[in-house]
C-alpha positions in Angstrom: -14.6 42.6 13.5 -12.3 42.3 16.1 -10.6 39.4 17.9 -12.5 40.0 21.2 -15.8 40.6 19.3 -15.1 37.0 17.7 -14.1 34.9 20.3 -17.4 35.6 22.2 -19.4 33.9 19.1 -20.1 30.6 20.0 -20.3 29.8 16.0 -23.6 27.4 15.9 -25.4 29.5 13.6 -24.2 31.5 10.0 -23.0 35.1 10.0 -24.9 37.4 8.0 -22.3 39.2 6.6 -19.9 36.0 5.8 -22.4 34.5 3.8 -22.7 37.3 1.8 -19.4 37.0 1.0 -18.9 33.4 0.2 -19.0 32.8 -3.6 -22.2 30.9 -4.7 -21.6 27.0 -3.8 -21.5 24.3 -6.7 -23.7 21.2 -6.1 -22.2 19.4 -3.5 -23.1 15.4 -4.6 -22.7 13.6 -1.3 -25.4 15.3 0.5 -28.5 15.0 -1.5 -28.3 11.6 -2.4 -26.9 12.0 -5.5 -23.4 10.7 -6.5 -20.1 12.4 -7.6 -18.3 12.2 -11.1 -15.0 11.3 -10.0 -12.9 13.8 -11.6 -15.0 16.5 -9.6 -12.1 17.8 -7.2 -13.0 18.1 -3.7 -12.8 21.1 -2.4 -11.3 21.4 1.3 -10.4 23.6 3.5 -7.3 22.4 6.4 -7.4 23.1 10.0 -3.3 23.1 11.3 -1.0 23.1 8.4 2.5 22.8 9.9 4.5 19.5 11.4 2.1 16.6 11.0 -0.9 19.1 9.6 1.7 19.5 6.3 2.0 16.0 5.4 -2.3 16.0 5.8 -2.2 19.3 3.3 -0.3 17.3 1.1 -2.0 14.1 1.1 -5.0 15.6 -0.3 -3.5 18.3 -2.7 -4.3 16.6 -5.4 -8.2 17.7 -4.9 -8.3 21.5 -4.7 -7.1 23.5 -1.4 -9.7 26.6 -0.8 -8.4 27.6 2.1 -6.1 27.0 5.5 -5.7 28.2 9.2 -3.0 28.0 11.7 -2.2 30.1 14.8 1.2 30.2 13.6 1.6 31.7 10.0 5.8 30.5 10.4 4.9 27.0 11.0 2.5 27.3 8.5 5.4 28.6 5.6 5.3 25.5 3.9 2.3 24.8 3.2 1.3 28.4 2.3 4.2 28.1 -0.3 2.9 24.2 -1.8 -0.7 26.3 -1.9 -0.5 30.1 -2.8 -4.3 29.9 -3.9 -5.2 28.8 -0.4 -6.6 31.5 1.6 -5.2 31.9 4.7 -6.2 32.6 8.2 -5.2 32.1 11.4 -8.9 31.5 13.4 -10.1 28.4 11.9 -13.2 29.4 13.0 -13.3 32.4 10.6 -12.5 30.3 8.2 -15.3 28.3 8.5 -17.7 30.9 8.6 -16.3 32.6 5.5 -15.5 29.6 3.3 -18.7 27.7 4.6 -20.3 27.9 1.1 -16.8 27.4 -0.5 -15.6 23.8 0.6 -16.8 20.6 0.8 -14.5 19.2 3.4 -12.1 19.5 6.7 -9.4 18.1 7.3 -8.1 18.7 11.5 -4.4 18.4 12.5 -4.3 20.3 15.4 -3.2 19.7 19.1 -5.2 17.0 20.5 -7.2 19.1 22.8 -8.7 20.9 19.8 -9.5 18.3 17.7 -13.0 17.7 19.0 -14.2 21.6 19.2 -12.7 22.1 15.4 -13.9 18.7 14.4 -17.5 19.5 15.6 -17.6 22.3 14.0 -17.5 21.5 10.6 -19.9 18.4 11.0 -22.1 20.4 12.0 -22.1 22.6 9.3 -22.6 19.4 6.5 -18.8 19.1 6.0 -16.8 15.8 5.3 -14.0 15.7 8.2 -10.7 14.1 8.5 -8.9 14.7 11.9 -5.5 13.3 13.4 -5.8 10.7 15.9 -6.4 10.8 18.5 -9.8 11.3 17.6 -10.2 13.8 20.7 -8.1 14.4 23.9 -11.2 12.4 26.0 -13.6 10.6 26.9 -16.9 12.6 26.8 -15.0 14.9 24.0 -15.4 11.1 21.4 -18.6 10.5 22.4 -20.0 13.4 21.6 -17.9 13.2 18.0 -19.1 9.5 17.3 -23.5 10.6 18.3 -22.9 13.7 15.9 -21.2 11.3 12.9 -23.9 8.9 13.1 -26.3 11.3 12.1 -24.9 12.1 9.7 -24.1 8.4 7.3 -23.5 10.7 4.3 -20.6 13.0 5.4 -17.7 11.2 5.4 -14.9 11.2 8.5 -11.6 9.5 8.7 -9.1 9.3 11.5 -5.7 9.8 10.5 -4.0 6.4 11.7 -2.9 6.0 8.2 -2.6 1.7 9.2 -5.7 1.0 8.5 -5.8 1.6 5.0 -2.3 -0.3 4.4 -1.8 -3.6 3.5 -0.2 -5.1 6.7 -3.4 -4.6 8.8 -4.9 -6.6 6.1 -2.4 -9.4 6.0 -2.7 -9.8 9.5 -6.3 -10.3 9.9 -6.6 -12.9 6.7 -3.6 -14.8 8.4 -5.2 -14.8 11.7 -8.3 -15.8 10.4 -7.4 -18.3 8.5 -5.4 -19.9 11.6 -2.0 -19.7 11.1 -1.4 -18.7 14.6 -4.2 -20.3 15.9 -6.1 -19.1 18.9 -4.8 -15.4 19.9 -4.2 -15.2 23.7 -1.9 -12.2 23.8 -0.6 -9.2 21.7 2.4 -7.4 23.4 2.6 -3.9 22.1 6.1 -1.0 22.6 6.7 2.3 21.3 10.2 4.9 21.9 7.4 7.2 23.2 7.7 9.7 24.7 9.9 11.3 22.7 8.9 15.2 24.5 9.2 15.8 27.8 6.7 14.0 30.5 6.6 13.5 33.8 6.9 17.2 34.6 4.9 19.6 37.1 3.5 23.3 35.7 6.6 25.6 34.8 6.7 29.2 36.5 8.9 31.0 34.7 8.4 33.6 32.2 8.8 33.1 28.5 7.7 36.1 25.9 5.2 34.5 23.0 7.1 33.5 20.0 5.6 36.9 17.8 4.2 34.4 15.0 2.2 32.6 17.4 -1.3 33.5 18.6 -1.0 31.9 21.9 -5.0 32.3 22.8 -5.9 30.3 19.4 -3.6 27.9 20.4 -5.1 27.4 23.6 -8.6 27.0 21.9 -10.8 25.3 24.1 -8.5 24.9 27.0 -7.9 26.8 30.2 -6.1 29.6 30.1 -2.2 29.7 31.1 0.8 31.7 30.5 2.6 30.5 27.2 5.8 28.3 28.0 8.0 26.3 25.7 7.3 23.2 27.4 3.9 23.7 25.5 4.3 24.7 22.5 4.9 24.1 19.6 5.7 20.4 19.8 6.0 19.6 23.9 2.2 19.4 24.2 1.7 15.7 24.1 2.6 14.8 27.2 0.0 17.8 29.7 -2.9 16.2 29.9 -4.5 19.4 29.3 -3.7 19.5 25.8 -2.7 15.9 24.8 -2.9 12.3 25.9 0.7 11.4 26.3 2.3 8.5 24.6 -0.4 6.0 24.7 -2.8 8.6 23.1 -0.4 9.5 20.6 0.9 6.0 19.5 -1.9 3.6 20.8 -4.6 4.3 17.3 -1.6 3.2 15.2 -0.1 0.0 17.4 -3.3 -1.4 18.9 -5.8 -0.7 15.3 -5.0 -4.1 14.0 -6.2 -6.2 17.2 -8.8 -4.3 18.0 -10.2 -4.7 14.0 -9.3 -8.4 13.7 -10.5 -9.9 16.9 -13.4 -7.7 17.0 -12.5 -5.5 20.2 -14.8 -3.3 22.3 -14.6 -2.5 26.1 -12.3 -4.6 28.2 -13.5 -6.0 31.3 -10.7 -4.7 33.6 -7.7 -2.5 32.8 -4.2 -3.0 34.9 -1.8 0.3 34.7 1.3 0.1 36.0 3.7 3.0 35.3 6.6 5.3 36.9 6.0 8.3 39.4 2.2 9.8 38.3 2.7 13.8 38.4 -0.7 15.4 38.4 -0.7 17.7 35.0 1.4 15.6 33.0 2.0 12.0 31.7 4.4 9.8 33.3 7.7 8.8 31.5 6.5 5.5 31.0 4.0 2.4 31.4 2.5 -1.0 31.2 -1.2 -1.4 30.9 -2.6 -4.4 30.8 -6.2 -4.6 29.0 -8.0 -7.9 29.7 -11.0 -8.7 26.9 -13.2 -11.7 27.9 -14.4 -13.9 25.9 -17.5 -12.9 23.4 -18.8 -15.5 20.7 -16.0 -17.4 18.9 -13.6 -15.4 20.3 -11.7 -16.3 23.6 -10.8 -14.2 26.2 -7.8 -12.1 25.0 -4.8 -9.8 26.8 -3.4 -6.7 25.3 -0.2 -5.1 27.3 0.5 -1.8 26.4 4.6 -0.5 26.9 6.1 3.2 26.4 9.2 5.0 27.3 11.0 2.1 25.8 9.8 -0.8 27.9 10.1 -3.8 25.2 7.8 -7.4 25.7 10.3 -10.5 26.7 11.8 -11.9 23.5 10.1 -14.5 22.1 11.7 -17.8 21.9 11.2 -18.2 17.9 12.6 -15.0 17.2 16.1 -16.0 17.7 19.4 -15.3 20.0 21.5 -14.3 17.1 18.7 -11.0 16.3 18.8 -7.7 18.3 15.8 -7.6 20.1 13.2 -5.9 19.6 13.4 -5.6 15.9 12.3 -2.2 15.7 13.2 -0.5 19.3 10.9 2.7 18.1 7.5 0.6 17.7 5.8 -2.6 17.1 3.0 -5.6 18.3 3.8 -9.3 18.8 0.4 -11.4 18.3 0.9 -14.9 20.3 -1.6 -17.9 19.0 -1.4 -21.2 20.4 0.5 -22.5 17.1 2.5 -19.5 16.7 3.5 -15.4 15.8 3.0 -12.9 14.4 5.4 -9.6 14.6 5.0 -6.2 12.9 5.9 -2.8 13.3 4.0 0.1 14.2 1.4 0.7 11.8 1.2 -3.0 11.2 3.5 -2.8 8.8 5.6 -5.4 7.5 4.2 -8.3 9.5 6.1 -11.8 9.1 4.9 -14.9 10.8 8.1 -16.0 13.2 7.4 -19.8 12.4 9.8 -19.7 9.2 8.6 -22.9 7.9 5.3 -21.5 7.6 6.5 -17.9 6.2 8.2 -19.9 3.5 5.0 -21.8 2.1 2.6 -18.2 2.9 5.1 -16.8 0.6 5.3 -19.1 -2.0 1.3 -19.5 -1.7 -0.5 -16.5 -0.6 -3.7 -16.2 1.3 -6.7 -15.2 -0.9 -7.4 -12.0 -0.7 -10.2 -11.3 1.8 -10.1 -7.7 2.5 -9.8 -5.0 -0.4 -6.9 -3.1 -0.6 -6.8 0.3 -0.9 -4.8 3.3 -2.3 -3.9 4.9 1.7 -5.8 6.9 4.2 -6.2 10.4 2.4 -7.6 8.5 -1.0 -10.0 6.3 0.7 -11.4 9.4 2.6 -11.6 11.7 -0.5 -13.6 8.7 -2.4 -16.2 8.0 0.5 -16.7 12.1 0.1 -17.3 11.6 -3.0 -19.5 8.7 -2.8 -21.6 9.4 0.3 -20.1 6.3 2.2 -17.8 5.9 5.2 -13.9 5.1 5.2 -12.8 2.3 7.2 -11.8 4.2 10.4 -15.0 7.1 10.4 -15.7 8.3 13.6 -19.1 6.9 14.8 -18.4 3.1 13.8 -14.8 2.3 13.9 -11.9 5.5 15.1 -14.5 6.9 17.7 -14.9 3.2 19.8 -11.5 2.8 19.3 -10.4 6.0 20.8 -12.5 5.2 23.8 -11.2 2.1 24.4 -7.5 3.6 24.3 -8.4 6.9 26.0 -10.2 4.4 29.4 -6.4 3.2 29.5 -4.6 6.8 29.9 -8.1 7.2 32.2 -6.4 4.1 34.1 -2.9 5.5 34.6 -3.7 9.1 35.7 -5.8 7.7 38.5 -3.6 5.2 39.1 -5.9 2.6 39.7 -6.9 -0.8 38.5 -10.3 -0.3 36.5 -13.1 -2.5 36.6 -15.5 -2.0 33.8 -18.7 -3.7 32.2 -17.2 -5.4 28.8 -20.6 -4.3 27.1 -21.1 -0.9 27.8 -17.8 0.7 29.1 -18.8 1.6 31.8 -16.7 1.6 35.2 -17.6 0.0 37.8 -15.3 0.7 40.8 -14.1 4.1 41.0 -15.4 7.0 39.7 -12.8 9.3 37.6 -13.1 13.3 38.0 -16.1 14.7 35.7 -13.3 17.3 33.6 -11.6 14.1 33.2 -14.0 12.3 31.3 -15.8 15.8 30.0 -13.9 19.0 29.9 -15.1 22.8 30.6 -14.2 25.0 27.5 -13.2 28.6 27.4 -15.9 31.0 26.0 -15.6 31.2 22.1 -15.4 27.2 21.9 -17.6 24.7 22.2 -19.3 20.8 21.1 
């Protein structure tokens, strides 16, 4: 079959002749109600397998590899090497097709503005799914994702904001529950992104395709354009036809623990502020101010967002004889009305700034509320193989948290203040561009 002959399969339904192929699949437990003996390996198939989709590859080779795609077989070396049993392909829709009686699971570490088309994919054909955050480059893209997940309670997704499922997000909501800051007003966040180039209108000049790459699987979904460097292979983050710049990027690692702690969902207004706005790419950096009102128990809380290196004021009880900020690539400062917490990125290493306090939390620990576990690609592979859901799955925890994140880079393309219903997300004063909020795909891909 040829490339041409392929792309113009929209891939909903079985081929014939790749299911004739496929070996004879072994009783897959999660599906049927049944459950898994855990030394059955899992057997997955990985969508992207260079930069960030190598360290997914290897976080779940210890179950068994069947296969891997990537448009770009030299970025792929790696990988290939760690997993010579692996077939390979570059089409990961091929892949699917082929190995659909082969593998149980999928994991997705591809440019943002695939992940929803690859992601969708393989639910649909009864697979488990772990993709990189963001969960999809937009709006309508995550919705779609979350409706499709919740019918389906027994396959098991994971976003990869690896946080979640370490022990610092945990920390922070037992200490914040149990008071030790008191009432939470305000969590400041910063990241060093972007570190690729933003702020940037469309290049014209000509550039030959590297001749590993396959520049139309790369595009996937998205409109096509001439290849340029300023793409590809790393430089995609900040066009917002292929990424989500650095809020996107950073926002499901920095802003996961207040949005799990204190219960987050849709703010009632979002405030962005940021440098010049070019029209196809991110700018090089912003504020965004998210303001939650109150709901319940909970008091009415602000979230400010800061990239390119924009850092929070320093806080009193941190201390003139420290370099401020402690970490200048990443981190959140949570401000109660008795005091604060800081941590880094991933809510890693988070220390109360009241010393006194850290001292005695130290020497006396919290109970533990919230069950530990052993990372992001462990928990996954165990809710595969027990027909639950991971604590960031895509219909009840990564997909509303996307959406809330994505509304803010909604915020700063248009430039304009949102006003939104808290309860539903919906906003109330402007209306953004439909491709915006839902994009057109290219024949070959689709939700």
């Amino acid at each position: 079959m040829s490339r041409k002959e392929f792309d113009r399969r929209t891939f909903v339904g079985g081929l014939a002749a790749a299911g004739a192929l496929a070996a004879m699949p072994r009783p897959l437990q999660a599906f049927d109600g049944g459950a898994a003996q855990p030394s059955q390996k899992l057997r997955i198939a990985c969508i992207g397998v260079g930069g960030m989709g190598a360290t997914d590859v290897r976080g779940v080779a210890h179950e068994e590899i069947v296969a891997m795609a990537d448009v770009d077989w030299k970025a792929a070396e790696g990988s290939f090497r760690a997993n010579p049993k692996a077939r390979r392909y570059k089409d990961y829709r091929e892949m699917l097709e082929k190995e659909r009686n082969n593998i149980d699971a999928v994991t997705v570490s591809t440019p943002d503005h695939s992940h929803a088309a690859a992601a969708m994919l393989a639910l649909k054909m009864g697979k488990h799914v772990y993709c990189q955050k963001p969960l999809a480059r937009t709006i309508g893209e995550v919705r779609a994702l979350k409706a499709e997940a919740a019918k389906r309670p027994r396959q098991a997704t994971q976003m990869g904001n690896q946080g979640h499922a370490l022990e610092g997000i945990r920390l922070i909501r037992e200490w914040v529950e149990a008071g030790l800051i008191g009432t939470v007003s305000r969590v400041d966040y910063w990241t060093n992104r972007p570190i690729w180039p933003q702020a940037l209108n469309r290049p014209t000049d000509a550039h030959n395709v590297p001749p590993t790459l396959d520049w139309n699987l790369w595009l996937g979904p998205a409109e096509d354009r001439p290849y340029h460097p300023r793409y590809a292979p790393f430089n995609w983050r900040g066009w917002w036809d292929f990424g989500t710049g650095a809020m996107g990027d950073m926002a499901c690692h920095i802003m996961d623990a207040a949005y799990w702690t204190l219960g987050l969902k849709y703010p009632a207004r979002i405030i962005p502020e940021s440098t010049a706005l070019f029209t196809e790419t991110a700018p090089a950096s912003e504020r965004i101010t998210y303001e939650f009102p109150a709901i319940g128990n909970r008091p009415a809380v602000t979230l400010t967002w800061r990239d390119g290196s924009l850092f929070p004021p320093r806080p009193a009880e941190f201390g003139d004889e420290q370099n401020w900020p402690h970490d200048p690539t990443g981190g959140q400062l949570w401000v109660g009305d008795k005091g604060m917490i800081l941590a880094g990125t991933y809510a890693e290493n988070p220390r109360l700034l009241d010393n006194t306090l850290a001292e005695q939390v130290k020497a006396s620990p919290l109970p533990v509320k919230y069950p530990r576990t052993e990372g992001v690609y462990k928990e996954w592979i165990a809710a595969c193989k027990n027909g639950t859901q991971p604590g960031s799955d895509f219909a009840g925890y990564a997909g509303p948290m996307t959406e809330m994140i994505l509304i803010g880079c909604l915020a700063v393309r248009m430039g304009k203040t949102l006003e939104m219903d808290p309860n539903t997300g919906m906003i109330k004063n402007v209306t953004p561009p439909a491709e915006w909020v839902t994009p057109t795909y290219r024949a070959g891909w689709s939700l």
